[in-house]
N, C-alpha and C positions, 0 to 999 in steps of 0.2 A: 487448391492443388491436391492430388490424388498421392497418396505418401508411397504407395505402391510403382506409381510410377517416378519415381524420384528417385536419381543416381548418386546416392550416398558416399559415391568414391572419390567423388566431386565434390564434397561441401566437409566442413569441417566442424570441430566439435573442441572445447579443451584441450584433447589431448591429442589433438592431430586430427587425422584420414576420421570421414564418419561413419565407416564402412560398417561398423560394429551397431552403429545408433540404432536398426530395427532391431535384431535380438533385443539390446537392452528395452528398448517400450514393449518387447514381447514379456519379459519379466517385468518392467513397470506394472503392464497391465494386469499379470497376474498377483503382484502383490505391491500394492499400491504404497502403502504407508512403510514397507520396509525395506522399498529401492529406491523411493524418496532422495535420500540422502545422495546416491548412484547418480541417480538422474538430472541432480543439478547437479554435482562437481563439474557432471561432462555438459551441460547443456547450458547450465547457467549461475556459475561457480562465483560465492559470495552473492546470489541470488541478483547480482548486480551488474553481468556481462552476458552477452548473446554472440552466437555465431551464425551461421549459414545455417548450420545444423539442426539450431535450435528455433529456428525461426520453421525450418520446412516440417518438425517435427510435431509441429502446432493442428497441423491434421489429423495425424496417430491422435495425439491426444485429449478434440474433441472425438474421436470416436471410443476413447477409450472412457472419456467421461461420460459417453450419453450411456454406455451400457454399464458401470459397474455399479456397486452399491453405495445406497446413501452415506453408510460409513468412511467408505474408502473416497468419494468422493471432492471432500476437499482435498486431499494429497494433490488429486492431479489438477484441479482448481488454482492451486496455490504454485504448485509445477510451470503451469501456464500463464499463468500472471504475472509471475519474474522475469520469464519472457519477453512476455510485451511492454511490463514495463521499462524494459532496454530499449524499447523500439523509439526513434526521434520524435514520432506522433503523426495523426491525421494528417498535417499539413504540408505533410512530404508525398508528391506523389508516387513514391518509389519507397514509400514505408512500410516493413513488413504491413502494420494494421492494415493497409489498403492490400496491399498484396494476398495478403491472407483472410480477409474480411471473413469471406464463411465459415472457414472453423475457428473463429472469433467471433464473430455471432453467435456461435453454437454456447462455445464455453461461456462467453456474456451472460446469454441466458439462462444457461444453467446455475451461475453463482449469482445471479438475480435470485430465482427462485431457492437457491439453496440459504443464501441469507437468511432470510426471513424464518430460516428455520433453527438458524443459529442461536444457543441460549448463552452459551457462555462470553463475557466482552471482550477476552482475546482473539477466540476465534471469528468474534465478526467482527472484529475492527481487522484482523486479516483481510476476510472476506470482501467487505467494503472496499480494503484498497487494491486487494486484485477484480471488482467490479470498475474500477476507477481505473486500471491499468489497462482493461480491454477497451474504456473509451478512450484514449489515450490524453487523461487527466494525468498530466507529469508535475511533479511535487507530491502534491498531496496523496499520490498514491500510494506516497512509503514516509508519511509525517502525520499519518491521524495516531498512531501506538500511542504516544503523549496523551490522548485524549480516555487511554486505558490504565498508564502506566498512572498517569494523575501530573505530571509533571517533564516541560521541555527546557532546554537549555538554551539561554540565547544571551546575547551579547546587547547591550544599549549603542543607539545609532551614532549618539555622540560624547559618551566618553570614554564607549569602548568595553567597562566593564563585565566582568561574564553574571548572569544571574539566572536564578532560577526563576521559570514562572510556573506556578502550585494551583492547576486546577482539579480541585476535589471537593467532595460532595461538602467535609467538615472546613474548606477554608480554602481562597483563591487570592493569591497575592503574590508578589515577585519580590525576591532577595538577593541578596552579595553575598551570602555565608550561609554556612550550613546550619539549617534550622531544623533537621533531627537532631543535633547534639546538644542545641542551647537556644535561649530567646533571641534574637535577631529581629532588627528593625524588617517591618512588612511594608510592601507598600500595596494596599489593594487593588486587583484587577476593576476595570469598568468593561459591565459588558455591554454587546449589542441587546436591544432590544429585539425579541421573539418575533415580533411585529415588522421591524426595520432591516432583516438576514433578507436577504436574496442571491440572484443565482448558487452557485457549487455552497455556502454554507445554510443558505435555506432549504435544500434540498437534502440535506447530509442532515443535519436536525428534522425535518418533517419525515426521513428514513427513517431513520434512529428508534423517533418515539411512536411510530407506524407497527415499526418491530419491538416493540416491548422493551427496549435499550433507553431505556431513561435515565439512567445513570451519566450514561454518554452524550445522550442528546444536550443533559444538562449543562454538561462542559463546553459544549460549541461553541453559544455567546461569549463564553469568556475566550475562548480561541482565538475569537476575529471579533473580541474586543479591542482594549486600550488597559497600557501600564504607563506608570511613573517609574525611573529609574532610581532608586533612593539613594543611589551616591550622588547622582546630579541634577536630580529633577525633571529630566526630559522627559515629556510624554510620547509614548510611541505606540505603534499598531501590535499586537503581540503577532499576529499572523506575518506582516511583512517582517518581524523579525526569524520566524522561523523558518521562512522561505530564504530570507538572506545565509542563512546559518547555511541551509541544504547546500545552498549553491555552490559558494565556496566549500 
């Protein structure tokens, strides 16, 4: 859809009428990194809700992506990927993704190739999950950060309890208590084998270490490995734990 011709008085935005929305991508696009903040309140505030607005605005800004520069480039990358990941996904045919395919395409492409270029693990595990947001991969598009931060929070399926599971370079194991302040019983993660990953985690590790992220890559197996719970023994999936978590 052509943003140009798009009646803004018509669709709405946070804070009402969107009438205001091109000015603001006019100033987006002149300074990307410091209307940032502007441009999600109104379009996709707590990076976790879309409007009308925000969804027709996805034009503006693959075009705003294809011409600005490599620096300012994730801002609006990341702008756009909050977006979609509001969107219900592929299988609606009435879903912005489908609605809006081509400058979703656009921006896809773009944060494909900007990836790869990415050195630091915050910013490409960003990156990653708003590549994952344009194919409308829901979860994991806002659950890999764990995989940078080095550790997620999840619950055991059957006794309830909360625990930490600790994936990091120097040690991978799930706990009941806080093991910065003192020893605490571990219990070790079991990972997949490198070999035995397929679909979305074989391809998120064969990313990874394609792009020089070996750190992260390393983390994956134990992602969508297996924990023991150490108050109660249950062995559980760590990844269906963390999607259960999201859900609720």
């Amino acid at each position: 859809m052509d943003e140009r011709m798009t009646d803004w008085s018509m669709l709405t935005d946070a804070c009402g009428s969107a009438e205001h929305v091109p000015g603001l991508l006019d100033r987006f696009e002149a300074d990307p990194s410091g209307v940032w903040s502007e441009v999600t309140d109104h379009l996709c505030p707590q990076l976790d809700t879309a409007f009308t607005a925000s969804y027709a605005a996805l034009s503006r800004l693959a075009e705003i992506a294809t011409a600005c520069s490599p620096e300012d480039l994730a801002s609006v990358l990341l702008a756009g990927g909050a977006i979609a990941a509001c969107s219900p996904g592929l299988s609606e045919l009435d879903s912005p993704l489908t609605v809006y395919a081509a400058p979703i395409g656009v921006l896809h492409g773009l944060t494909d190739r900007h990836l790869s270029r990415a050195v630091e693990a915050e910013e490409y595990v960003n990156l990653l999950q708003v590549l994952l947001s344009f194919e409308g991969v829901q979860i994991w598009d806002r659950c890999l950060d764990g995989l940078q931060t080095g550790e997620y929070e999840v619950d055991c399926p059957h006794c309830g309890v909360n625990m930490s599971v600790v994936i990091r370079q120097n040690g991978h194991f799930c706990c009941t208590e806080d093991y910065a302040l003192r020893e605490v019983q571990k219990s070790p993660l079991q990972p997949v084998g490198t070999l035995d990953l397929d679909g979305l985690p074989r391809r998120l590790f064969t990313r990874a270490m394609a792009d020089g992220q070996e750190s992260l890559a390393h983390g994956i197996p134990y992602l969508f490995g297996r924990a023991t719970c150490p108050d109660c023994g249950t062995d559980f999936s760590v990844a269906e734990r963390v999607v259960a978590g999201w859900i609720l």
